[in-house]
Each structure stands twice: as C-alpha cells, then as structure tokens.
Biopython code that builds the backbone (N, CA, C, O; Angstrom):
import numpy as np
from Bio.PDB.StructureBuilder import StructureBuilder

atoms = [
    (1, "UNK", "N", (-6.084, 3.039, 7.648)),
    (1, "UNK", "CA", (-7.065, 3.850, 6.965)),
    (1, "UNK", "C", (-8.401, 3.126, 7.037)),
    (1, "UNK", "O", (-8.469, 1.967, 6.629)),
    (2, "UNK", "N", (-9.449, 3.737, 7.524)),
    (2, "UNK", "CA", (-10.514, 3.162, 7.318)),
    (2, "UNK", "C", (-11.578, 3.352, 6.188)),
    (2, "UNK", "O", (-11.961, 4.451, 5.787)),
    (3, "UNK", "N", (-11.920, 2.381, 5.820)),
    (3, "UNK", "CA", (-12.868, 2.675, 4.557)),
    (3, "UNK", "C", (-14.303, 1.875, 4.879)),
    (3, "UNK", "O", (-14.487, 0.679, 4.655)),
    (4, "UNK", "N", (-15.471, 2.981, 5.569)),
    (4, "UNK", "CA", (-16.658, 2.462, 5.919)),
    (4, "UNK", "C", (-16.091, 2.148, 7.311)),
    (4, "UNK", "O", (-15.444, 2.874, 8.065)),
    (5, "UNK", "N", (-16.652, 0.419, 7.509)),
    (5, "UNK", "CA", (-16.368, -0.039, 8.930)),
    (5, "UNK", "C", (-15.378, -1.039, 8.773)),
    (5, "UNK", "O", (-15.496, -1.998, 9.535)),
    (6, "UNK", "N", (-14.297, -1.057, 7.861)),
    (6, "UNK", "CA", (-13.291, -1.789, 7.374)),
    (6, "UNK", "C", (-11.847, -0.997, 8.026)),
    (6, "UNK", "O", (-11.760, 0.143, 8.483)),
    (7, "UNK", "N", (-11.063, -1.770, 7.919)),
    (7, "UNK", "CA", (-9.852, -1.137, 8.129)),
    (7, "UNK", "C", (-8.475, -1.774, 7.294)),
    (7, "UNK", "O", (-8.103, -2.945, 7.364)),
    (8, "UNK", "N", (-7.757, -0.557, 6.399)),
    (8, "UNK", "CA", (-6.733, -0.985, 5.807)),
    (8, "UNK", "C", (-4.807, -0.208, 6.269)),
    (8, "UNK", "O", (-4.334, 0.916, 6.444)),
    (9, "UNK", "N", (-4.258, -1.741, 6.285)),
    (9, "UNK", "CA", (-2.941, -1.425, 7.102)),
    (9, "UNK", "C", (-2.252, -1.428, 6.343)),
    (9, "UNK", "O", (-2.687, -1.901, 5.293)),
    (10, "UNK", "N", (-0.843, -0.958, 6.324)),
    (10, "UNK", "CA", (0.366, -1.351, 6.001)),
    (10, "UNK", "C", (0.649, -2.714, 5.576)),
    (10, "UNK", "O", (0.355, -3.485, 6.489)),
    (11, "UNK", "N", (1.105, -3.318, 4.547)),
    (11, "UNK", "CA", (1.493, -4.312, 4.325)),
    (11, "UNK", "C", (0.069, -5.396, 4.028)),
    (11, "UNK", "O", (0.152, -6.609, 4.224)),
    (12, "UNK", "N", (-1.132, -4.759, 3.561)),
    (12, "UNK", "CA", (-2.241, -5.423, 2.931)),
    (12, "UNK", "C", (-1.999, -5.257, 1.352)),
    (12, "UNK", "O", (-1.810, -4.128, 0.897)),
    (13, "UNK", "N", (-2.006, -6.413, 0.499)),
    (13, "UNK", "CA", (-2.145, -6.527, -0.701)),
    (13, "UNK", "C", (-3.317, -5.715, -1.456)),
    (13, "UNK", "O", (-4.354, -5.326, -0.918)),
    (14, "UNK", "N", (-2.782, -5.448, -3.443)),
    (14, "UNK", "CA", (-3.840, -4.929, -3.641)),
    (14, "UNK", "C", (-5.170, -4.887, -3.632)),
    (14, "UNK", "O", (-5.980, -3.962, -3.675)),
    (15, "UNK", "N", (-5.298, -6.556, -3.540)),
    (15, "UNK", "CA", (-6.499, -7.130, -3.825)),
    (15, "UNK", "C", (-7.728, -7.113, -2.432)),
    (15, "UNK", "O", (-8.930, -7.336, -2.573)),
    (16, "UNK", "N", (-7.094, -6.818, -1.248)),
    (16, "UNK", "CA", (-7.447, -6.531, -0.316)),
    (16, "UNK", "C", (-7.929, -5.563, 0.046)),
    (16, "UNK", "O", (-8.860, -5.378, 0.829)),
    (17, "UNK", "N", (-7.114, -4.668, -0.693)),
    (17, "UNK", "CA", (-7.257, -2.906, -0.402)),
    (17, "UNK", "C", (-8.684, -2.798, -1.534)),
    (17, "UNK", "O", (-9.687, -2.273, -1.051)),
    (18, "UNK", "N", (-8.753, -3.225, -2.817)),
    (18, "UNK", "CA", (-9.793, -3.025, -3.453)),
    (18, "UNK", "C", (-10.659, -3.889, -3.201)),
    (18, "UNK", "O", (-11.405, -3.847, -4.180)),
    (19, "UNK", "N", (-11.119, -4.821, -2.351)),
    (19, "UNK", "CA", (-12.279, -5.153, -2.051)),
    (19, "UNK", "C", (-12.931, -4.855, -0.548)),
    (19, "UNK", "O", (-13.912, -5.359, -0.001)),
    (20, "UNK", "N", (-11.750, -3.567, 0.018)),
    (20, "UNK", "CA", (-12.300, -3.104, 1.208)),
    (20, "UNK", "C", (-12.681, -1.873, 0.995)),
    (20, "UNK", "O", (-13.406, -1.324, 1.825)),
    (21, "UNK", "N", (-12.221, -1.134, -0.284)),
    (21, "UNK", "CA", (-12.261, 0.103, -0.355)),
    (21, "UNK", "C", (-12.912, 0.373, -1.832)),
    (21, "UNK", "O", (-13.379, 1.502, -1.985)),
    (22, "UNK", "N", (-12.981, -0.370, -2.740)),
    (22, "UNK", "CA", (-13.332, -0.493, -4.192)),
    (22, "UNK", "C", (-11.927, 0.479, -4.891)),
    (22, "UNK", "O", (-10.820, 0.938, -4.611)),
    (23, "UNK", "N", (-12.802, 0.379, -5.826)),
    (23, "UNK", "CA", (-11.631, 1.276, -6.946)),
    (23, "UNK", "C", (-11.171, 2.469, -6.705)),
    (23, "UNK", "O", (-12.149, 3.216, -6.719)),
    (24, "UNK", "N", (-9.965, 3.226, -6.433)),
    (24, "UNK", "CA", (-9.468, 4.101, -5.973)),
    (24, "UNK", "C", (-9.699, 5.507, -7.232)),
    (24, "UNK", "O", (-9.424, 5.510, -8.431)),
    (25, "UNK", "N", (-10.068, 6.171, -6.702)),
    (25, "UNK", "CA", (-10.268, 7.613, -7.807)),
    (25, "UNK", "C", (-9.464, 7.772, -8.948)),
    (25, "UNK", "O", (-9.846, 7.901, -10.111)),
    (26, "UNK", "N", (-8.018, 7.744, -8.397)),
    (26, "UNK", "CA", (-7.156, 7.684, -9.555)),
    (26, "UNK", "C", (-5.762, 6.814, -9.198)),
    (26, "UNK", "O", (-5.326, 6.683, -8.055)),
    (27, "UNK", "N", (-5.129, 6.224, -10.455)),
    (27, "UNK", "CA", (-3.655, 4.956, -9.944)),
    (27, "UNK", "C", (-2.703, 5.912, -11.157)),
    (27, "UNK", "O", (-2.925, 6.199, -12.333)),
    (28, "UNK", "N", (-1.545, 6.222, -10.193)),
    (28, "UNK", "CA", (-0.522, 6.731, -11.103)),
    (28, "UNK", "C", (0.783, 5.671, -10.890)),
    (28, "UNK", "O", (0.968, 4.945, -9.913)),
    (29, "UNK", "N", (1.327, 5.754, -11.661)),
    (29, "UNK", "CA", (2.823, 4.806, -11.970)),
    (29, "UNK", "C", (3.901, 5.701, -11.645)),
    (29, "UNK", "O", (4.353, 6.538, -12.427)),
    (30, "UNK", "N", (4.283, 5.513, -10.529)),
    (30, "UNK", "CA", (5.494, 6.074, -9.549)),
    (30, "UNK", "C", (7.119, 5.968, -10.578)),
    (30, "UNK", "O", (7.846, 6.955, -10.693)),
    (31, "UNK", "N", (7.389, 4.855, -11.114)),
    (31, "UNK", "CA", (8.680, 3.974, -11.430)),
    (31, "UNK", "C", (9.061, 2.950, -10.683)),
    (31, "UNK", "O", (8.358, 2.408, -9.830)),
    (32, "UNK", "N", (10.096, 2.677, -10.952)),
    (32, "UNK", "CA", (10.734, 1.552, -9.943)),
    (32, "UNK", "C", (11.673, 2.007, -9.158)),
    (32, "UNK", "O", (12.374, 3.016, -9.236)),
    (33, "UNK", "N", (11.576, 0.548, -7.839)),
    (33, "UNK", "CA", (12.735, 0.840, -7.031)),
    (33, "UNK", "C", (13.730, -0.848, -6.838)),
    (33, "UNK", "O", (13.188, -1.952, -6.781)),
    (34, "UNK", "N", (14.620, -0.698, -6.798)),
    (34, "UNK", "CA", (15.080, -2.030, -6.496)),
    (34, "UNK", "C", (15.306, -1.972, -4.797)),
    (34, "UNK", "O", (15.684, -1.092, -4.024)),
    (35, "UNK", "N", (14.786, -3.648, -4.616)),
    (35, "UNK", "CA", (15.098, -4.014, -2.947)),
    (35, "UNK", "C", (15.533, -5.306, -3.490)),
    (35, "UNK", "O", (15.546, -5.787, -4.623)),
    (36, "UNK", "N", (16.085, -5.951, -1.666)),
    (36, "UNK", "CA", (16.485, -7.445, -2.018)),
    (36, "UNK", "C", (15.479, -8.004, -1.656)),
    (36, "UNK", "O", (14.866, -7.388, -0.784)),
    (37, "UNK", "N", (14.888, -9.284, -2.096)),
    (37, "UNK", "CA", (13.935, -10.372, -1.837)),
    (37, "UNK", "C", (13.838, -10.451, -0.462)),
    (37, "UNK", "O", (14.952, -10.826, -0.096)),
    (38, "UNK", "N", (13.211, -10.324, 0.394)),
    (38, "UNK", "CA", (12.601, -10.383, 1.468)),
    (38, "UNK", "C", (11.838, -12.022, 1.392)),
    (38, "UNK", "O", (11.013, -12.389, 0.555)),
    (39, "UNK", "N", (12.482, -12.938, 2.693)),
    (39, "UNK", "CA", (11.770, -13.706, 3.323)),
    (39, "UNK", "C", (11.606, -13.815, 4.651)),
    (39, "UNK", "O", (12.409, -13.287, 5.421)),
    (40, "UNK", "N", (10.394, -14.614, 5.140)),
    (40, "UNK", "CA", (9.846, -14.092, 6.352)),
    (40, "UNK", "C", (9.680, -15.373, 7.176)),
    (40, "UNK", "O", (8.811, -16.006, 6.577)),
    (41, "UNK", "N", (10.094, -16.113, 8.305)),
    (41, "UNK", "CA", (10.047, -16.988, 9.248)),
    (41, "UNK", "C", (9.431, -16.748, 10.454)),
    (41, "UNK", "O", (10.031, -16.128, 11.332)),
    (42, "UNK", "N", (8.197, -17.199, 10.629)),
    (42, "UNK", "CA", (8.204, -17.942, 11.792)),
    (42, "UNK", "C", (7.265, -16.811, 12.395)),
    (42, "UNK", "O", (7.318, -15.871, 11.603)),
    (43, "UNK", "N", (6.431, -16.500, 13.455)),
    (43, "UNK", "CA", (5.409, -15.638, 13.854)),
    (43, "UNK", "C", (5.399, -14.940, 14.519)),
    (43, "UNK", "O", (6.421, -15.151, 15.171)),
    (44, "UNK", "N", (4.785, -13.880, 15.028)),
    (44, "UNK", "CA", (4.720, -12.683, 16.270)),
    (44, "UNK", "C", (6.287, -12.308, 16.174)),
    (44, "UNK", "O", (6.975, -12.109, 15.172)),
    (45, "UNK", "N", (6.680, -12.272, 17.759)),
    (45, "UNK", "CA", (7.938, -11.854, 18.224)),
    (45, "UNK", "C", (9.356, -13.149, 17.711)),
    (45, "UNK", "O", (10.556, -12.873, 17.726)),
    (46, "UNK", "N", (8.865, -14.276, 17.372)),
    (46, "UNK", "CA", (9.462, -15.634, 16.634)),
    (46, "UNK", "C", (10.011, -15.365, 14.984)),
    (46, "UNK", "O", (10.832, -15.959, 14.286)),
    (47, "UNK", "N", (9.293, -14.394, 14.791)),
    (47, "UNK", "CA", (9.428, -13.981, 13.208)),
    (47, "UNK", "C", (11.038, -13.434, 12.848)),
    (47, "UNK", "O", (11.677, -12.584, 13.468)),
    (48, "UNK", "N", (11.387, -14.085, 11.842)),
    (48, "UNK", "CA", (12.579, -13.503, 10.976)),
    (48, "UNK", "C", (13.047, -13.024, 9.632)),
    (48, "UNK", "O", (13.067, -13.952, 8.824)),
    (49, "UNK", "N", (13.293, -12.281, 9.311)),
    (49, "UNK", "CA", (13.328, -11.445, 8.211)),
    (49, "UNK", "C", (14.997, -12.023, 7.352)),
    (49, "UNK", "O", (16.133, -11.918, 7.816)),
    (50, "UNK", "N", (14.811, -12.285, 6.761)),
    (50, "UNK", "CA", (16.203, -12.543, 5.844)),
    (50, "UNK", "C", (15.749, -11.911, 4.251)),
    (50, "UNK", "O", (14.824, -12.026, 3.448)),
    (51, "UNK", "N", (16.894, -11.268, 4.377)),
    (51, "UNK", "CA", (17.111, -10.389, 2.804)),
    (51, "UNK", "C", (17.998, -11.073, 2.096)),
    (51, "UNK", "O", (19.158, -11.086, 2.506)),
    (52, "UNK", "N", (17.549, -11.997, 0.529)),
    (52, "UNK", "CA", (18.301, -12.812, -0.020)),
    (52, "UNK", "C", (19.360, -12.047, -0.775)),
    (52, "UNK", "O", (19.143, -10.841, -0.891)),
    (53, "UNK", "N", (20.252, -12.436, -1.206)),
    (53, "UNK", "CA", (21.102, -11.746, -2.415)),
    (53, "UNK", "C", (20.454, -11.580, -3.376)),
    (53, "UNK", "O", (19.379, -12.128, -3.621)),
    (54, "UNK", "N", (21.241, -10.519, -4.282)),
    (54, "UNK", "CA", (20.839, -9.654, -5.176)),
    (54, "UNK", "C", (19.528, -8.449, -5.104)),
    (54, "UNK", "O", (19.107, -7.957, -4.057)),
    (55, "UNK", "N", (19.007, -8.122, -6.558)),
    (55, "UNK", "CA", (18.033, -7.401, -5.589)),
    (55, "UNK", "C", (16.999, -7.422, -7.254)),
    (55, "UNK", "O", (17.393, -7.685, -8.391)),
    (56, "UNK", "N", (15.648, -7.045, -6.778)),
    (56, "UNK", "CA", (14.548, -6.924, -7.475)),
    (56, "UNK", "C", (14.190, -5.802, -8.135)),
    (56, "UNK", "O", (14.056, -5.014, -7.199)),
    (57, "UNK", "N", (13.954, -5.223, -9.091)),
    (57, "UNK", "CA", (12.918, -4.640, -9.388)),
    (57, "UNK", "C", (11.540, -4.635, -8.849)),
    (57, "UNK", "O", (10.866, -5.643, -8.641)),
    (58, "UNK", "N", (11.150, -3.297, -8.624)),
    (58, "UNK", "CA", (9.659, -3.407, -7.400)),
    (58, "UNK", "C", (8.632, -2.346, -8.729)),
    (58, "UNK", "O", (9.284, -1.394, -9.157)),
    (59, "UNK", "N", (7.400, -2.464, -9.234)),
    (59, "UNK", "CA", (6.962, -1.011, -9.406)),
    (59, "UNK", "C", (6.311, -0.171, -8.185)),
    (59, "UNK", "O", (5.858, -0.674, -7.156)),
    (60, "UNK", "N", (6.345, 0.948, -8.440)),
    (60, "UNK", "CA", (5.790, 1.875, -7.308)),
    (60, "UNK", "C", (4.468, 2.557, -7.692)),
    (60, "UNK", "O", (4.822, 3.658, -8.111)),
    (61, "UNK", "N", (3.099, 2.478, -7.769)),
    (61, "UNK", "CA", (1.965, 3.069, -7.760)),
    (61, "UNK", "C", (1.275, 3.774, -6.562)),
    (61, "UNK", "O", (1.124, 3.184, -5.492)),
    (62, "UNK", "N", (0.922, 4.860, -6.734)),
    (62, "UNK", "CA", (-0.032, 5.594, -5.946)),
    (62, "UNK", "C", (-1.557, 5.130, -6.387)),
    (62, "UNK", "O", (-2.129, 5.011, -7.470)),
    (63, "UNK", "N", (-1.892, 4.947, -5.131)),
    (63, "UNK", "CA", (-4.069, 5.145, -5.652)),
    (63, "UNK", "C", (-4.395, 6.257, -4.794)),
    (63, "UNK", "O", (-4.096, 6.536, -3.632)),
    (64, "UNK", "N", (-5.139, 6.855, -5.744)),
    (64, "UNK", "CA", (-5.438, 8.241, -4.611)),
    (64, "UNK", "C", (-7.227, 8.001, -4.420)),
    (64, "UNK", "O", (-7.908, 8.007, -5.446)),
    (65, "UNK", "N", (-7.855, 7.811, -3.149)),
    (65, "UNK", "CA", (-9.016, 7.703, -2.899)),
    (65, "UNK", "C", (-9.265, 8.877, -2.597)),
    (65, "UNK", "O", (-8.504, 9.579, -1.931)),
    (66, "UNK", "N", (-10.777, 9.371, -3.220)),
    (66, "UNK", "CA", (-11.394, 10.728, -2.587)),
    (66, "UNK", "C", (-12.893, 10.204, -2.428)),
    (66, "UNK", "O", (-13.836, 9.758, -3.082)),
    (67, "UNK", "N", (-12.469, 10.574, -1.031)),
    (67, "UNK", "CA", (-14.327, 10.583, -0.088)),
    (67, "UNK", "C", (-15.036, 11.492, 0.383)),
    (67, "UNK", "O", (-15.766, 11.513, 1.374)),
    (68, "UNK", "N", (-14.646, 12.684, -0.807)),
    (68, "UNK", "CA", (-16.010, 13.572, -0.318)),
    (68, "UNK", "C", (-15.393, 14.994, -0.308)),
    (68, "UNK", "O", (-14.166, 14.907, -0.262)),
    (69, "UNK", "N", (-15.826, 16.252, -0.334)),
    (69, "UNK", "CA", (-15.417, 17.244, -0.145)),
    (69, "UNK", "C", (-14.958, 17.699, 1.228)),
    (69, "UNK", "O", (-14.148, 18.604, 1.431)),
    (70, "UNK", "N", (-15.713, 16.795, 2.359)),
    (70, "UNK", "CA", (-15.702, 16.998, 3.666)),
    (70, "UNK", "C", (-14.162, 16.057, 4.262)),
    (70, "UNK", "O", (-13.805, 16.221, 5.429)),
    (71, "UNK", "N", (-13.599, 15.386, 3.597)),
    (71, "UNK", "CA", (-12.616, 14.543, 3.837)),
    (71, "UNK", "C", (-11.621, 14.478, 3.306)),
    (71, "UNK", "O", (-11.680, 14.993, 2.189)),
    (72, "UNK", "N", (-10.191, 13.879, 3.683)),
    (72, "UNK", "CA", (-9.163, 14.551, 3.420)),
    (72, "UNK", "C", (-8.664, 13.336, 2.455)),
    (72, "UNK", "O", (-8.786, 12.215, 2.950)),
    (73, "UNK", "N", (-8.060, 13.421, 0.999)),
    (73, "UNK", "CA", (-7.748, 12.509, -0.302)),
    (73, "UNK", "C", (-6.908, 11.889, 1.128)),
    (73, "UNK", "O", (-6.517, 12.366, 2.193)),
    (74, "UNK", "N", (-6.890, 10.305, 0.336)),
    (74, "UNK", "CA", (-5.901, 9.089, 1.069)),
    (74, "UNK", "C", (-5.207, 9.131, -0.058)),
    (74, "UNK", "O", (-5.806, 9.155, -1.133)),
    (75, "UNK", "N", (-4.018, 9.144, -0.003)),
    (75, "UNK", "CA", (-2.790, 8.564, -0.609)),
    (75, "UNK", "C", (-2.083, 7.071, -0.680)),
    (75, "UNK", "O", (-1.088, 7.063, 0.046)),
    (76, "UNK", "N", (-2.260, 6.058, -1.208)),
    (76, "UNK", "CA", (-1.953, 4.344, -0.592)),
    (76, "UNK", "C", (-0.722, 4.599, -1.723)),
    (76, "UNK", "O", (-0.992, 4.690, -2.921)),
    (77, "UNK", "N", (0.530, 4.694, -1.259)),
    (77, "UNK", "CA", (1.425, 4.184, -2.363)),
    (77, "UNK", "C", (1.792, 2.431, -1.937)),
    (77, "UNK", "O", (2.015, 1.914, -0.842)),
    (78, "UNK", "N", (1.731, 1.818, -3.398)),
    (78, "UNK", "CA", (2.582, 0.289, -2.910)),
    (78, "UNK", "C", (3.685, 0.004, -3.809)),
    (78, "UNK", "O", (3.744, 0.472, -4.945)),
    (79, "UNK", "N", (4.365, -0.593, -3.413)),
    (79, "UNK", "CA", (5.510, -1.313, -3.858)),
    (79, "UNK", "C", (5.465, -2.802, -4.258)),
    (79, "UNK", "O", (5.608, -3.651, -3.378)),
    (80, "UNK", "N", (5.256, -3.194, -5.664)),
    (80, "UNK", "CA", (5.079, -4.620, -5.980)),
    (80, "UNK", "C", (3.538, -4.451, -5.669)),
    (80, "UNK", "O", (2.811, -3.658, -6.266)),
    (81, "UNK", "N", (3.016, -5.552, -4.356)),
    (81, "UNK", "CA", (2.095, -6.201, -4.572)),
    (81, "UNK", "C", (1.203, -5.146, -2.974)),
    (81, "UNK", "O", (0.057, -4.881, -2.612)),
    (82, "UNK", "N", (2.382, -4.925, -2.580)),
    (82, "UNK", "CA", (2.183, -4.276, -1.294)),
    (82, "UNK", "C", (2.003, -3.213, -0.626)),
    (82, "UNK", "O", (2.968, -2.464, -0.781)),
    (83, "UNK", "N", (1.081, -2.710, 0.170)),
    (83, "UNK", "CA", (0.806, -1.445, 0.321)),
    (83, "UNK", "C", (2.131, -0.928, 1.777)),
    (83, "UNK", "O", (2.587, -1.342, 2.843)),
    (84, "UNK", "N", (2.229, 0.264, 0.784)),
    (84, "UNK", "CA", (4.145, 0.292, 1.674)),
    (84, "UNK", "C", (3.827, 1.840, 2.562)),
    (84, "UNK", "O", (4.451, 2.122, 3.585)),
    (85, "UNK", "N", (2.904, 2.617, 2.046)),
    (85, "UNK", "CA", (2.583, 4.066, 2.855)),
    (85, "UNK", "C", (1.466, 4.539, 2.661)),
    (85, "UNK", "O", (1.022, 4.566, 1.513)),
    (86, "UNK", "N", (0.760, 5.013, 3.692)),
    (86, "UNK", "CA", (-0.373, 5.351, 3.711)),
    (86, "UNK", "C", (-0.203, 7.087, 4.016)),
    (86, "UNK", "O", (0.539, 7.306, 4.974)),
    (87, "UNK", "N", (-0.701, 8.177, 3.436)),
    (87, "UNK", "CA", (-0.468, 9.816, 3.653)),
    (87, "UNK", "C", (-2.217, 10.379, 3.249)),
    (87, "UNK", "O", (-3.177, 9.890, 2.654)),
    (88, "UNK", "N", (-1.971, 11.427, 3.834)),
    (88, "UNK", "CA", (-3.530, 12.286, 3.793)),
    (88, "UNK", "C", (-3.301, 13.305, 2.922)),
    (88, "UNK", "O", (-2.460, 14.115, 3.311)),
    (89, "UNK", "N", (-3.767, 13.497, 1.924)),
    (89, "UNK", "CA", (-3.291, 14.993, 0.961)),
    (89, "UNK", "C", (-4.507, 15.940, 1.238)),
    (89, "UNK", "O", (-5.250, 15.687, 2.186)),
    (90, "UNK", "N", (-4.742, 17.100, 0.376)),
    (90, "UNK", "CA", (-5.705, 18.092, 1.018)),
    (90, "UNK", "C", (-7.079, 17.588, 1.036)),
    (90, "UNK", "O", (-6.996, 16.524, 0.422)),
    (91, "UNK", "N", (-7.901, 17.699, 1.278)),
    (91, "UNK", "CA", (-9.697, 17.582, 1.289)),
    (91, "UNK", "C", (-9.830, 17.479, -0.406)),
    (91, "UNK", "O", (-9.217, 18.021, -1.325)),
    (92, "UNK", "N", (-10.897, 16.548, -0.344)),
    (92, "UNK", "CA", (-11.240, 16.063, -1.471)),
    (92, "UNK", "C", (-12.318, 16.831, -2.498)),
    (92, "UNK", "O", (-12.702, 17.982, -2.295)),
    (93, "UNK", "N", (-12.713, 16.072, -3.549)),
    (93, "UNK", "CA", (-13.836, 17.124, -4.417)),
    (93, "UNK", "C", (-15.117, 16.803, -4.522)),
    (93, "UNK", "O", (-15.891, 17.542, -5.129)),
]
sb = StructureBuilder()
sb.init_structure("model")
sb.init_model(0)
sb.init_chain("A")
sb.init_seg("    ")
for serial, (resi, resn, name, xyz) in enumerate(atoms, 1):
    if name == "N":
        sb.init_residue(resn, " ", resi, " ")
    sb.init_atom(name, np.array(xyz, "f"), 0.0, 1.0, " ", f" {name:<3s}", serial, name[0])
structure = sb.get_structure()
C-alpha cells in the first residue's frame, strides 16, 4: 500500500505503518486468535521458520485509512504487533 511516496508491506509493524501513513481514520478491535510462537532463522532463501509449542493469544485490529472521496478506504488488519492483510473497501468520504 502506498501512502504518499512511502510504501507499506505485509509484515511491517504498527509503529511503522503510523509513521508512514499517520493515524488511520478509524481502529476497531477484531478479538483474538490463537497461533503458535513463531521463530525465524537465518536470511533470504537461508531463512527458517520454527513454530514453538503451545500457542498464543494474538489481538486482531483493523485501521481503516480514508484518502479522499476519489480513492478507495485501505483496510490494514494486524495480528499482535503485525500487519497480517492488506484489502481495498469502497471509495472513501
């Protein structure tokens, strides 16, 4: 998603997303989901993913950005700390 001449991906933290994009129009509280702890080794194509035992509590928030009547609402839902889906809802106000 781009915001200005910035660009925000998958798997950018909140704190990232709001200082590329500022404060999002509106933040709703999804609930929770449980996953297992995710750790991460090693880089590029070297990288490994191990899912520890047991599992977490995650919360789930939407920020819904609106840029304009001419443009279509961004949807950022994240999980925990992390931005997990990015969706386009109708044109904004």
């Amino acid at each position: 998603m781009r915001c200005g001449s910035k660009l925000v991906t998958v798997s950018d933290g909140k704190d990232k997303v709001r200082a590329l994009c500022g404060e999002p129009s509106s933040v709703s509280f999804q609930g929770l989901i449980r996953r297992a702890p995710r750790y991460e080794y090693g880089y590029g194509y070297n990288r490994y993913d191990y899912y520890g035992p047991g599992v977490i509590e995650m919360p789930v928030e939407v920020w819904t950005y609106n840029f304009g009547s001419s443009k279509l609402l961004r949807k950022l839902r994240f999980v925990g700390d992390e931005l997990d889906d990015i969706r386009t809802d109708g044109y904004g106000y």
